[in-house]
MIMARZA-589316 format. One line per 4 residues: number of its first residue (from 1); for each residue x, y, z of C-alpha. Coordinates in pm, 1 decimal, m for minus. Layout:
N
NUM> X,Y,Z; ... .
***
This chain:
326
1> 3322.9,7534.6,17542.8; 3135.1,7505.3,17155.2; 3184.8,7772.4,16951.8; 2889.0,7810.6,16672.0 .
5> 2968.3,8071.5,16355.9; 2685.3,8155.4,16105.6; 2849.7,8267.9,15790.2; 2727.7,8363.3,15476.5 .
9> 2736.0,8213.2,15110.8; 3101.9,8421.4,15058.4; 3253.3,8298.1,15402.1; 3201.8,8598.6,15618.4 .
13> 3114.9,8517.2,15951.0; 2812.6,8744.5,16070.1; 2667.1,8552.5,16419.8; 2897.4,8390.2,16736.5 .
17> 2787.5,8179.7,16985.7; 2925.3,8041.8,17297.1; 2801.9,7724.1,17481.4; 2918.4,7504.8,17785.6 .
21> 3135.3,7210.2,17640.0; 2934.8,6945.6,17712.8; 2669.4,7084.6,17478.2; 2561.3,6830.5,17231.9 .
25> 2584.2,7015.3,16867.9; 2197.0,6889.7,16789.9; 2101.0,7038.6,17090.1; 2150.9,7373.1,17008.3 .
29> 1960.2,7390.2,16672.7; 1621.2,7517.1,16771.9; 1811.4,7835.0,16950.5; 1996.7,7891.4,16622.2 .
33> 1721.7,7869.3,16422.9; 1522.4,8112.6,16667.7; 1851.3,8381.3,16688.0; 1829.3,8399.5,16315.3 .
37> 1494.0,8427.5,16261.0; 1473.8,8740.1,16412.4; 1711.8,8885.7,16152.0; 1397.4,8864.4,15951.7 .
41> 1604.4,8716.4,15678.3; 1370.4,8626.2,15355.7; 1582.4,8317.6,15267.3; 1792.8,8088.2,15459.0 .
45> 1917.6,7733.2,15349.3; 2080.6,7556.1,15654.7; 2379.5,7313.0,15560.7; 2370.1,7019.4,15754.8 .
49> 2680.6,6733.5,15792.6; 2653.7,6397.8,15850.4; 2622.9,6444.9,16193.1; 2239.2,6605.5,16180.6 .
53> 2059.1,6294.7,16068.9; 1774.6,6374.3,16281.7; 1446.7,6408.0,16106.9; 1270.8,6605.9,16392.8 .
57> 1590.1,6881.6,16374.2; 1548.8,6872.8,15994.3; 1146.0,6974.5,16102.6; 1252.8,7265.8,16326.5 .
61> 1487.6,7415.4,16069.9; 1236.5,7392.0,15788.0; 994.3,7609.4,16051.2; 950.4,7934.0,15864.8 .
65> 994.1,7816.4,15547.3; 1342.1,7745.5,15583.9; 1558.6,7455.2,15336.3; 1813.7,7209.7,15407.2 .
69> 2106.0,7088.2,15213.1; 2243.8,6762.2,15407.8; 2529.3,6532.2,15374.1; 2402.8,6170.6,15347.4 .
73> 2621.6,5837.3,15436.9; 2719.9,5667.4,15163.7; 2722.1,5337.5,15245.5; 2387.8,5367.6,15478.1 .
77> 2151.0,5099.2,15483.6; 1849.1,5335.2,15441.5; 1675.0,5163.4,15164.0; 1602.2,5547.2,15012.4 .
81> 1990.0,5618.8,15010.7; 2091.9,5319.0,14844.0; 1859.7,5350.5,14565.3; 1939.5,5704.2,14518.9 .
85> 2334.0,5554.6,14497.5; 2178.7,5303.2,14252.8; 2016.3,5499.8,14022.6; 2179.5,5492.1,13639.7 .
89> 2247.2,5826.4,13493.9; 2532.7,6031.4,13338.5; 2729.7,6273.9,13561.5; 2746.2,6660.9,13443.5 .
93> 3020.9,6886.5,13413.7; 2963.7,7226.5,13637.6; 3319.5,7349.4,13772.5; 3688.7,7163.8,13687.0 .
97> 3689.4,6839.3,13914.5; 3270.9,6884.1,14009.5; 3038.0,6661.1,13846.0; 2652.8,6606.4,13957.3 .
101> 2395.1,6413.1,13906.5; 2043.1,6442.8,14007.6; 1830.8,6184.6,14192.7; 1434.5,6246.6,14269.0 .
105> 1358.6,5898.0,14481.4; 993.0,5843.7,14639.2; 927.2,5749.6,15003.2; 570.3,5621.7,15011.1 .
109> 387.9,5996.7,14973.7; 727.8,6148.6,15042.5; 960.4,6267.7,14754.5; 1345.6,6305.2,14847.7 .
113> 1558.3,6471.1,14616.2; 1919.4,6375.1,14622.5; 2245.2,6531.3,14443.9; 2523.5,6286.1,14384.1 .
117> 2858.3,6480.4,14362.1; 3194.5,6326.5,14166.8; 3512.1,6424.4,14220.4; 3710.0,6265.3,13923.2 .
121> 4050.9,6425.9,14088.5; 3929.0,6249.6,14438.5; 3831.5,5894.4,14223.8; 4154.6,5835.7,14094.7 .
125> 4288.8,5884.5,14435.9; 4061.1,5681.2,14582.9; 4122.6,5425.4,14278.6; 4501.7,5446.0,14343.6 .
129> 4468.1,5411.9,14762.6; 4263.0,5109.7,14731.5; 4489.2,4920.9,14439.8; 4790.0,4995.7,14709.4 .
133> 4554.3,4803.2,15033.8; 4444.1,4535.8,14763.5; 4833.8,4482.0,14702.0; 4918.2,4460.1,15086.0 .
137> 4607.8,4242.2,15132.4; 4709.0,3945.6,14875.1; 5105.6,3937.0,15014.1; 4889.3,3925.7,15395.1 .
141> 4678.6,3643.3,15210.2; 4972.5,3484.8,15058.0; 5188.2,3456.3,15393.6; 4858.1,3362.7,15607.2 .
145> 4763.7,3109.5,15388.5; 5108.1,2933.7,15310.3; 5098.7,2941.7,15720.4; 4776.0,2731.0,15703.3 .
149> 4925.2,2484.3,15400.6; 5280.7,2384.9,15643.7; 5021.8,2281.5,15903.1; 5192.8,2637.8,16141.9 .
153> 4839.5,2765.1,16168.4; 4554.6,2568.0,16360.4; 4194.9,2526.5,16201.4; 4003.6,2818.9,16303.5 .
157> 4118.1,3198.7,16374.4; 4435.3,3352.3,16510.4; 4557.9,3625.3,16660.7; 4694.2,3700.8,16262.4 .
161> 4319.3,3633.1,16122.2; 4136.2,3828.3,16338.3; 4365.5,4137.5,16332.9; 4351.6,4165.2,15940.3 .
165> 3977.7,4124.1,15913.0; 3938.0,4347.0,16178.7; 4181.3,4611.2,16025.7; 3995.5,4944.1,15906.0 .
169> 4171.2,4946.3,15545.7; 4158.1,4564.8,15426.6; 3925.4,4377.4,15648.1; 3628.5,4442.4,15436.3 .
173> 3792.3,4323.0,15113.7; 3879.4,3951.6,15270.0; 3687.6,3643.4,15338.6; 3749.9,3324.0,15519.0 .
177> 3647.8,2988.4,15351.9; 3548.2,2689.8,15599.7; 3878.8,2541.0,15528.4; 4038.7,2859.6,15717.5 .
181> 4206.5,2949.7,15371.6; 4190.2,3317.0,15293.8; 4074.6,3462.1,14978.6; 3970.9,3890.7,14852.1 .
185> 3629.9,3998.2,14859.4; 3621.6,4065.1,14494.6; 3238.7,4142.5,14515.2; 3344.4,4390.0,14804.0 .
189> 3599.3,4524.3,14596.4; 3350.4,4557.3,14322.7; 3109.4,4729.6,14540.3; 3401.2,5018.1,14662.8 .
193> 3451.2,5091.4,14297.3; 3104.7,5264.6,14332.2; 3169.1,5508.8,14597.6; 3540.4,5645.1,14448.8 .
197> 3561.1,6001.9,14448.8; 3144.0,6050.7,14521.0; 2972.1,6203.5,14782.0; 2571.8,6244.2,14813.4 .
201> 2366.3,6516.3,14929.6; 2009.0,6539.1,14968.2; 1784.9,6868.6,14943.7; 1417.0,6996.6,15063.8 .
205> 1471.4,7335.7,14770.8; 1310.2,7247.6,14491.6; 1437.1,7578.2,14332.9; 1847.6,7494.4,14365.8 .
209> 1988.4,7363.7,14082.3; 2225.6,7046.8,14123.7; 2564.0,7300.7,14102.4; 2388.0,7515.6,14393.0 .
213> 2323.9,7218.8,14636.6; 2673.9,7123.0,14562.3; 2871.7,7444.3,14647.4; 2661.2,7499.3,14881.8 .
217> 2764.0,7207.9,15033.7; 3164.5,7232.1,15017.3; 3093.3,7609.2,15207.9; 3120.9,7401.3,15523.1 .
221> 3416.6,7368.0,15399.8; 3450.0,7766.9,15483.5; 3304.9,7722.3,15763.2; 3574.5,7484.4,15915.4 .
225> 3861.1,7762.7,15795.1; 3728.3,7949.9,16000.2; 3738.5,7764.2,16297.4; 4057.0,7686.7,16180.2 .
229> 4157.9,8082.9,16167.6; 4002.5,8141.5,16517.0; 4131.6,7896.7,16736.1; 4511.1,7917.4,16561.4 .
233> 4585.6,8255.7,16356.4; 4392.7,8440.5,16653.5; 4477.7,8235.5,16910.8; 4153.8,8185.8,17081.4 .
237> 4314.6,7934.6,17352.4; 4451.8,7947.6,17611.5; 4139.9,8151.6,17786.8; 4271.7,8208.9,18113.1 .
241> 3923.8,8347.0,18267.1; 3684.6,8214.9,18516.4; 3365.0,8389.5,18464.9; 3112.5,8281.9,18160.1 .
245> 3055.7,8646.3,18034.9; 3438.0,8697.1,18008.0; 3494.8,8392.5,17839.5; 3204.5,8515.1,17622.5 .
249> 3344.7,8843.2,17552.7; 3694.3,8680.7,17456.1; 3544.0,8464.4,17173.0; 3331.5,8794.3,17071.9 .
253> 3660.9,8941.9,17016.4; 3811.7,8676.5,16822.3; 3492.7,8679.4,16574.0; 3550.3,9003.3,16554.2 .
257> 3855.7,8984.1,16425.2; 3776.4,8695.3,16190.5; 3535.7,8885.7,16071.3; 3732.4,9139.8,15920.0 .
261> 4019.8,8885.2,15824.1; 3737.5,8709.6,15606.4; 3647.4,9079.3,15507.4; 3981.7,9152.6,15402.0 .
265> 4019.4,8859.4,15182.9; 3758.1,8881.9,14983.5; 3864.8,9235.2,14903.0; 4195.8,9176.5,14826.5 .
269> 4162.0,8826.3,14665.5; 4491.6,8731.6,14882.0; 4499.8,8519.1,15156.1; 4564.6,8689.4,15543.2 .
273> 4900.1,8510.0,15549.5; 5018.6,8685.4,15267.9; 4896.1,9027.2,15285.0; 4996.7,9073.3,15642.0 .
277> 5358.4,8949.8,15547.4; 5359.5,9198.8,15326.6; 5236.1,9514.3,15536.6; 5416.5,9395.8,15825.9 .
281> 5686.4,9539.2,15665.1; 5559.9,9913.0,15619.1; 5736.8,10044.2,15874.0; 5783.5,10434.2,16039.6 .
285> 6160.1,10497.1,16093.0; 6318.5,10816.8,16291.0; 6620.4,10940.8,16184.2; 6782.4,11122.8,16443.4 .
289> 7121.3,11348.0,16388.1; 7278.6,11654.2,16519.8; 7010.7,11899.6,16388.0; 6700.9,11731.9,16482.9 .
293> 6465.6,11460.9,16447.9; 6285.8,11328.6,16086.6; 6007.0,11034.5,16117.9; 5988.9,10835.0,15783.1 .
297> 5790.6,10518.4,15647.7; 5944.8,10320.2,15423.1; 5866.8,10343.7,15036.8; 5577.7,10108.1,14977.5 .
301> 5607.6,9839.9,14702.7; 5371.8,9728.0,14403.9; 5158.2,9473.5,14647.8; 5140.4,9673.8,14937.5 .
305> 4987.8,9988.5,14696.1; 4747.1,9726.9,14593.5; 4597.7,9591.6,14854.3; 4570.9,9965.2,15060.1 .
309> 4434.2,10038.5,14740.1; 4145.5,9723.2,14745.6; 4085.3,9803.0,15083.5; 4039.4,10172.1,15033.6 .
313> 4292.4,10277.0,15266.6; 4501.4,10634.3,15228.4; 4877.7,10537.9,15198.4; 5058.5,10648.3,15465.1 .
317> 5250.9,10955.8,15402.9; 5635.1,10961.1,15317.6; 5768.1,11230.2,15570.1; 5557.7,11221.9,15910.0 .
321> 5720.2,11479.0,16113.8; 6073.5,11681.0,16123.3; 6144.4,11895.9,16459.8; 6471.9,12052.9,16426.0 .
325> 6695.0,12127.7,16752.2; 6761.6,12523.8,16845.8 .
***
């Protein structure tokens, strides 16, 4: 089956749906769009991946007036994207490891406004990952081509050859001269530089600022924790029913649930984790002797005052009952 959550800007998950599992996920955008429409909601901005490139879905969620932020590919060919990419300008600052940038790029009558997003955390990652394949790639080089000097290696591929162009991680940053001698891409290794730590976005809201298209962005981000939370905290699998309306009514449960884990959260500022840790240990004791019977709950600590307190919930009273045998 597909699952599909609606959630809003804080992460609380406020719509469910359920869907055969050979549903395609563009297919179901136009009933989406339709279910929350009749919220009558005044403004909705729909945040797309990568994977809703699709300029007639992009139509149907603009219907009503509706916006779209969308994930772009980086290294596309689109002429629009790579001259958004190419555009000179200086990054700003907006949250600790967030820097935009703001591209408005014209498409004959058409403008396109793009966000590009910097990670400076992410780039020296990305800086440090590729120095480590670059590394790899030149011993590779070295032994390939010392192969190819001893007269081992025959004009023309190998087995070798075509497995380390072909490989995911250094294939683009090596070239083969006519001679069969191996040499790095530095041009291509040049041209990755450009992408480390970035990701672009592009917007139809002409009234969200560059920060807003980017956190609006990462809430997918949300989104994905909380399929994350349903299928493995709650347990949403196994199902082990055979007819569509219970299956339905199982994952209605589970949102449920995630719904007020989300709720929770945000009231407590603590994670579900670690606040249930802690109240799973509140616990009602009897303490049985000769005379009678005395039910108890154990003193509560510092944190688990707190978060009764966040969630407006009455402590649980010291002494619940005492019967006394006649």
């Amino acid at each position: 089956m597909v699952i599909g959550l609606a959630a809003t800007r804080s992460g609380i998950p406020v719509r469910c749906w359920v869907w055969p599992g050979n549903t395609a996920d563009a297919s179901v955008v136009d009933e989406v769009q339709r279910d929350l429409a009749a919220w009558k909601l005044n403004r909705v901005v729909w945040v797309l991946d990568r994977g809703f490139a699709g300029q007639e879905q992009r139509r149907v969620l603009q219907r009503g007036g509706g916006h779209v932020i969308q994930g772009e590919k980086l290294r596309s060919a689109e002429k629009v994207v790579q001259e958004a990419m190419a555009r000179p300008g200086r990054f700003r600052r907006v949250r600790d490891n967030l820097e935009v940038k703001e591209v408005v790029v014209e498409e004959g009558s058409e403008k396109r406004r793009f966000v590009v997003v910097r990670n400076p955390q992410q780039a020296t990652k990305d800086r440090k990952l590729r120095e480590a394949v670059v590394e790899r790639l030149e011993a590779e080089i070295e032994r390939l081509n010392a192969q190819l000097a001893k007269g081992r290696r025959p004009r023309g591929h190998t087995k070798a050859v075509c497995a380390l162009k072909a490989d995911g991680a250094m294939g683009r940053f090596v070239r083969e001269l006519a001679n069969g001698q191996l040499r790095l891409n530095r041009a291509a290794i040049k041209e990755d530089e450009r992408y480390d730590g970035k990701f672009l976005l592009s917007t139809t809201d002409p009234s969200l600022t560059a920060e807003d298209v980017a956190l609006g962005y990462k809430q997918l981000q949300d989104v994905e924790r909380n399929f994350k939370t349903i299928k493995h905290t709650l347990e949403l699998r196994p199902l082990y029913h055979r007819l569509p309306q219970r299956i339905e009514a199982h994952v209605l449960l589970c949102w449920l649930a995630l719904m007020l884990i989300r709720i929770v959260e945000r009231e407590t500022g603590r994670t579900w984790e670690r606040l249930r840790e802690d109240l799973d240990r509140i616990h009602r004791v009897d303490l049985r002797s000769k005379d009678g019977l005395v039910q108890t709950v154990t003193e509560l600590d510092a944190r688990q005052r707190k978060a009764l307190s966040s969630l407006e919930i009455r402590p649980p009273k010291r002494l619940q009952s005492a019967s006394l045998d006649r």
